[in-house]
TORDREN-590002 format. One record per residue: residue number from 0; x, y, z of N, C-alpha, C, O in turn. Coordinates in nm, 2 decimals. Layout:
BEGIN
+------+--------+--------+--------+--------+--------+--------+--------+--------+--------+--------+--------+--------+
! resi !     nu !     nv !     nw !    cau !    cav !    caw !     cu !     cv !     cw !     ou !     ov !     ow !
+------+--------+--------+--------+--------+--------+--------+--------+--------+--------+--------+--------+--------+
!  NUM !      X !      Y !      Z !      X !      Y !      Z !      X !      Y !      Z !      X !      Y !      Z !
...
+------+--------+--------+--------+--------+--------+--------+--------+--------+--------+--------+--------+--------+
REM end
This chain:
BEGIN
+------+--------+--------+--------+--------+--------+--------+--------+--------+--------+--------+--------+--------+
! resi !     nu !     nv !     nw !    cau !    cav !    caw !     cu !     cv !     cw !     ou !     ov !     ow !
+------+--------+--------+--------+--------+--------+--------+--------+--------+--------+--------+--------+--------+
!    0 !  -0.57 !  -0.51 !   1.97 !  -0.49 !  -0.50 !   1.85 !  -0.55 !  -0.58 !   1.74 !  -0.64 !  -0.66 !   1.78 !
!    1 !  -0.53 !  -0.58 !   1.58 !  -0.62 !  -0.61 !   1.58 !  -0.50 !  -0.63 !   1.45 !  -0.41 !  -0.55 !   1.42 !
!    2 !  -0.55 !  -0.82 !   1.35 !  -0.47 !  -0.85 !   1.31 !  -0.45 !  -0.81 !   1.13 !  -0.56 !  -0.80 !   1.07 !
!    3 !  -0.37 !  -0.80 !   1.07 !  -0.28 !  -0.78 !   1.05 !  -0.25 !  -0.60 !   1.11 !  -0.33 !  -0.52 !   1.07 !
!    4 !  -0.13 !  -0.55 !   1.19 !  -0.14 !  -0.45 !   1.25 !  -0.20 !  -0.31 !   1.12 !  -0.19 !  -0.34 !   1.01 !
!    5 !  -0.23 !  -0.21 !   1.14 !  -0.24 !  -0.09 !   1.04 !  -0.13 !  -0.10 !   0.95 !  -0.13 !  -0.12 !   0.83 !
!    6 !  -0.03 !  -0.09 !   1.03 !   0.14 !  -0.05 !   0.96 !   0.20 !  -0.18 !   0.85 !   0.29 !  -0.17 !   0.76 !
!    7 !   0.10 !  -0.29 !   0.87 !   0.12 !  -0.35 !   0.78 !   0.03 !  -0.41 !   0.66 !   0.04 !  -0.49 !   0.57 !
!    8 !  -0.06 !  -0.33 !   0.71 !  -0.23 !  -0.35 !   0.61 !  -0.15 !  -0.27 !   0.48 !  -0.08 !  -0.17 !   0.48 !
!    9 !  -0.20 !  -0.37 !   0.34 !  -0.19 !  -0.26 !   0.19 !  -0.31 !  -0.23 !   0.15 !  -0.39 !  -0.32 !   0.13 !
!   10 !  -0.35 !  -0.09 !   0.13 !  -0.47 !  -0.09 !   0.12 !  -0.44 !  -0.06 !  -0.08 !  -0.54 !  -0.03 !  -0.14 !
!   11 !  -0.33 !  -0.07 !  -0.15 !  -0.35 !  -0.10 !  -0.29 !  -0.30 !  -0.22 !  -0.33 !  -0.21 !  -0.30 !  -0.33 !
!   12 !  -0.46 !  -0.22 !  -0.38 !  -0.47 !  -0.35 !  -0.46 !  -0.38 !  -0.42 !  -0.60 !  -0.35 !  -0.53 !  -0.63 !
!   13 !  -0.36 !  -0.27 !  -0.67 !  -0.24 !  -0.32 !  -0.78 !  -0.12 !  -0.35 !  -0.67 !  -0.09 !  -0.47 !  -0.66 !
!   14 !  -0.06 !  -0.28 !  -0.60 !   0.07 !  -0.34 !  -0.50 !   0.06 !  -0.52 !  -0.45 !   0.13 !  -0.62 !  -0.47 !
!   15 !  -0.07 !  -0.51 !  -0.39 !  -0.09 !  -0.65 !  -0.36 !  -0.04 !  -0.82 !  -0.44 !   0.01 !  -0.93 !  -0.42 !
!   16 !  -0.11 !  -0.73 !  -0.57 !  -0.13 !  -0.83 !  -0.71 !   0.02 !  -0.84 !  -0.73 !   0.07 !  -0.95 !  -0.70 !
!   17 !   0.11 !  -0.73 !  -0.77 !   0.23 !  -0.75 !  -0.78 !   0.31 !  -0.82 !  -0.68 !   0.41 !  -0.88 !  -0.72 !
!   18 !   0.29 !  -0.82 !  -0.56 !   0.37 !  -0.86 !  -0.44 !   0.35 !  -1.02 !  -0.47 !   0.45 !  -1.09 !  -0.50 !
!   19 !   0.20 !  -1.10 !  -0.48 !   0.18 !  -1.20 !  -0.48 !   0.23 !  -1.26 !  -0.61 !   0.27 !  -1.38 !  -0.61 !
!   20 !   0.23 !  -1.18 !  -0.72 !   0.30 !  -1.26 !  -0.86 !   0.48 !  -1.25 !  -0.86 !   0.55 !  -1.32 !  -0.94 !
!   21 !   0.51 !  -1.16 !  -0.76 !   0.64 !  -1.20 !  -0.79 !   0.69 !  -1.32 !  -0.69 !   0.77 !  -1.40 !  -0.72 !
!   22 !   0.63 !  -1.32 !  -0.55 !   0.65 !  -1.46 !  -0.46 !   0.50 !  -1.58 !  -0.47 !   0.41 !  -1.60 !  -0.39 !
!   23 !   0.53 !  -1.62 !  -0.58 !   0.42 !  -1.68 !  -0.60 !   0.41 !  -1.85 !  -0.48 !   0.38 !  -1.96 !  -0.52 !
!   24 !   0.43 !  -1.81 !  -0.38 !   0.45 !  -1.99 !  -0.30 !   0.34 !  -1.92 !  -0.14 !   0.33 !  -1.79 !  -0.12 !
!   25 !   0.31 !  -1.96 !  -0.10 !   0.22 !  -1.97 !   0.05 !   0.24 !  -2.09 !   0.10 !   0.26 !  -2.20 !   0.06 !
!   26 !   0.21 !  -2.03 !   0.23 !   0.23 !  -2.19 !   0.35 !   0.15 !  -2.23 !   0.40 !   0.10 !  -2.18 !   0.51 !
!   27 !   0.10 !  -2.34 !   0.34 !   0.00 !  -2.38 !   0.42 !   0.05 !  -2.49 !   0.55 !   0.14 !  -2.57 !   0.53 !
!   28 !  -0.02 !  -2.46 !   0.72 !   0.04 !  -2.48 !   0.83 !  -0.13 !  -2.58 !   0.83 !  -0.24 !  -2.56 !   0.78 !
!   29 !  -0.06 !  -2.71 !   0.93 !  -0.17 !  -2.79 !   0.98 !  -0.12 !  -2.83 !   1.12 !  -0.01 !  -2.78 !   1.13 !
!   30 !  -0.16 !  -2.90 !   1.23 !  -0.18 !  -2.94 !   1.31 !  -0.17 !  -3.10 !   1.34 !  -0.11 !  -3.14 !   1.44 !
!   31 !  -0.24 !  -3.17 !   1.26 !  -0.27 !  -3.30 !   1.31 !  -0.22 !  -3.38 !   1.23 !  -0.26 !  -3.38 !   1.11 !
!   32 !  -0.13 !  -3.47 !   1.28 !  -0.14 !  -3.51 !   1.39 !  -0.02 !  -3.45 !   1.45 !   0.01 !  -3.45 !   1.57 !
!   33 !   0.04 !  -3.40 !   1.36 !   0.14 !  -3.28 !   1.46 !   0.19 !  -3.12 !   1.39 !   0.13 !  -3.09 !   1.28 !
!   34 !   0.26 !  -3.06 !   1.42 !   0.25 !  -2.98 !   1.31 !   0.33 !  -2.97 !   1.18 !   0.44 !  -3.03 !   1.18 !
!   35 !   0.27 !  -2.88 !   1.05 !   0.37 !  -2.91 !   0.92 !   0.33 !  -2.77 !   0.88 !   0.23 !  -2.72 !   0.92 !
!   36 !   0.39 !  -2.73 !   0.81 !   0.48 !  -2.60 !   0.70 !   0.46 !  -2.69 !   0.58 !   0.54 !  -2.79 !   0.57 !
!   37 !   0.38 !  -2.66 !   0.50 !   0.37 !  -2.67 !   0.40 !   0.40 !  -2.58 !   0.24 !   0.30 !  -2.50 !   0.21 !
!   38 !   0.48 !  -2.58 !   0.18 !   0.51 !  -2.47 !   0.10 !   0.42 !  -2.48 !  -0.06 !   0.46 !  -2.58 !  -0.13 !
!   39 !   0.33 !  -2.41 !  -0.11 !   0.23 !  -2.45 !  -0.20 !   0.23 !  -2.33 !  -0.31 !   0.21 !  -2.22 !  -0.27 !
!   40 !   0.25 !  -2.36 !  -0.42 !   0.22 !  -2.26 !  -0.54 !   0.09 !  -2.21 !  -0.58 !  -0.01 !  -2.28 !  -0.61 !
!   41 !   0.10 !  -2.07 !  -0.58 !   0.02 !  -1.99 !  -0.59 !   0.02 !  -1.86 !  -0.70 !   0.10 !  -1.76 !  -0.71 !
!   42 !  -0.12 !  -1.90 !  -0.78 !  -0.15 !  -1.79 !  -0.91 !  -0.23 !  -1.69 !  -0.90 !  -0.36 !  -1.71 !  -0.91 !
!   43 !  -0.17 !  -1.57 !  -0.88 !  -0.24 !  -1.45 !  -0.86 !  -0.31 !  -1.40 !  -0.95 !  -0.23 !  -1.37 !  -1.04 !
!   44 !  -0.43 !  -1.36 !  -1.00 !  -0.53 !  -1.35 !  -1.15 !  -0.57 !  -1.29 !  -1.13 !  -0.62 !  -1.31 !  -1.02 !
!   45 !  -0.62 !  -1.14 !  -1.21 !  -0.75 !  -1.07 !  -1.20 !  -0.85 !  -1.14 !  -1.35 !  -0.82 !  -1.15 !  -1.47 !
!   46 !  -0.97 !  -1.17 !  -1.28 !  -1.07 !  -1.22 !  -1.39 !  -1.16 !  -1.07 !  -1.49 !  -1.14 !  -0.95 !  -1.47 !
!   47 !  -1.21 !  -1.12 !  -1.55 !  -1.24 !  -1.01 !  -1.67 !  -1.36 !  -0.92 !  -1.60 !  -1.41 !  -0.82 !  -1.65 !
!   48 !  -1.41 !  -0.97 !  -1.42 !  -1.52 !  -0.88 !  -1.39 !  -1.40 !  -0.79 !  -1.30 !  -1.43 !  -0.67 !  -1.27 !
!   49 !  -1.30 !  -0.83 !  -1.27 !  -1.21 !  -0.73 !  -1.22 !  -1.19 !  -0.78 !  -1.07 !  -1.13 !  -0.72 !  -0.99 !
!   50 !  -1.26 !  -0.91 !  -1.05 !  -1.24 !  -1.00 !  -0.94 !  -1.08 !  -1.09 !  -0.90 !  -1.02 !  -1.16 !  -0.99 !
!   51 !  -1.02 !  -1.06 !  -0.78 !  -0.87 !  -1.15 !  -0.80 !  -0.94 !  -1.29 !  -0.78 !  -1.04 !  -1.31 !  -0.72 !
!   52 !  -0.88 !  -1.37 !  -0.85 !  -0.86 !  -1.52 !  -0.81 !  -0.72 !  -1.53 !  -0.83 !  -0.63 !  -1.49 !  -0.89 !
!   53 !  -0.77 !  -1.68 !  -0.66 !  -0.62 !  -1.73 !  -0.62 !  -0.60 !  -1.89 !  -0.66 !  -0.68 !  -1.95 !  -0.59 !
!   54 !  -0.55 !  -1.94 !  -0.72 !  -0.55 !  -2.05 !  -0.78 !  -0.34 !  -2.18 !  -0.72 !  -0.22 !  -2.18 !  -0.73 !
!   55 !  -0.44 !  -2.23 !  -0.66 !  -0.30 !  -2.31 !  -0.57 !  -0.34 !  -2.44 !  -0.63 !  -0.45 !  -2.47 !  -0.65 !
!   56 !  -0.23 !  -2.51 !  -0.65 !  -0.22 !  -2.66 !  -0.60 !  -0.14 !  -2.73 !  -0.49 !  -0.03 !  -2.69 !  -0.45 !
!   57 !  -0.20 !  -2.83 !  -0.46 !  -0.15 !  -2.92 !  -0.35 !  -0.11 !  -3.05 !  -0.38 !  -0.20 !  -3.11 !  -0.45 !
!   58 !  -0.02 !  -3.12 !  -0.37 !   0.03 !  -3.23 !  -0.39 !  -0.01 !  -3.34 !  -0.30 !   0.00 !  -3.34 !  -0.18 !
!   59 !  -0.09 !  -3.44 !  -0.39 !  -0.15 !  -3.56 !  -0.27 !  -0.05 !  -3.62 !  -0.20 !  -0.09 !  -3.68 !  -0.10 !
!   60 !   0.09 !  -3.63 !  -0.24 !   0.16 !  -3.71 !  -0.20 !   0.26 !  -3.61 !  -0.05 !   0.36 !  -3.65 !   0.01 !
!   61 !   0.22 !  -3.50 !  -0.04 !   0.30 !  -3.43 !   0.06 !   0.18 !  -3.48 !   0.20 !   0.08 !  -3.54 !   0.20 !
!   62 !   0.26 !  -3.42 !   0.33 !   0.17 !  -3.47 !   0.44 !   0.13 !  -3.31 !   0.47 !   0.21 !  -3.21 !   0.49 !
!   63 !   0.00 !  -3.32 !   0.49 !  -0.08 !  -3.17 !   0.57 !  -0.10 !  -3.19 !   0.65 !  -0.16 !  -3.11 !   0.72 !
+------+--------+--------+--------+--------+--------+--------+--------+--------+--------+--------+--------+--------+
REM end
């Protein structure tokens, strides 16, 4: 099987863009030294060559 399954692959790229600008947050997950759920803001952009950029920040003061 093979990951993300078919049934949930989007193969449109405008849907994508919209999905990501309207829940604009991702999780970043670490490990060590134990594990953490990190919740981080995220800007979904198409640049002028027609390229997405993803643009997050991280807070130094949170633990990853």
């Amino acid at each position: 099987m093979s990951y993300p399954p078919i049934w949930r692959q989007v193969s449109a790229p405008a849907f994508a863009l919209q999905l990501m600008r309207e829940h604009p947050f991702a999780l970043l997950l670490s490990s060590a030294p134990r594990l953490l759920a990190t919740r981080i803001p995220v800007l979904a952009e198409v640049d002028a060559a027609g390229q997405l950029q993803l643009r997050a920040h991280l807070n130094a003061l949170n633990e990853y």
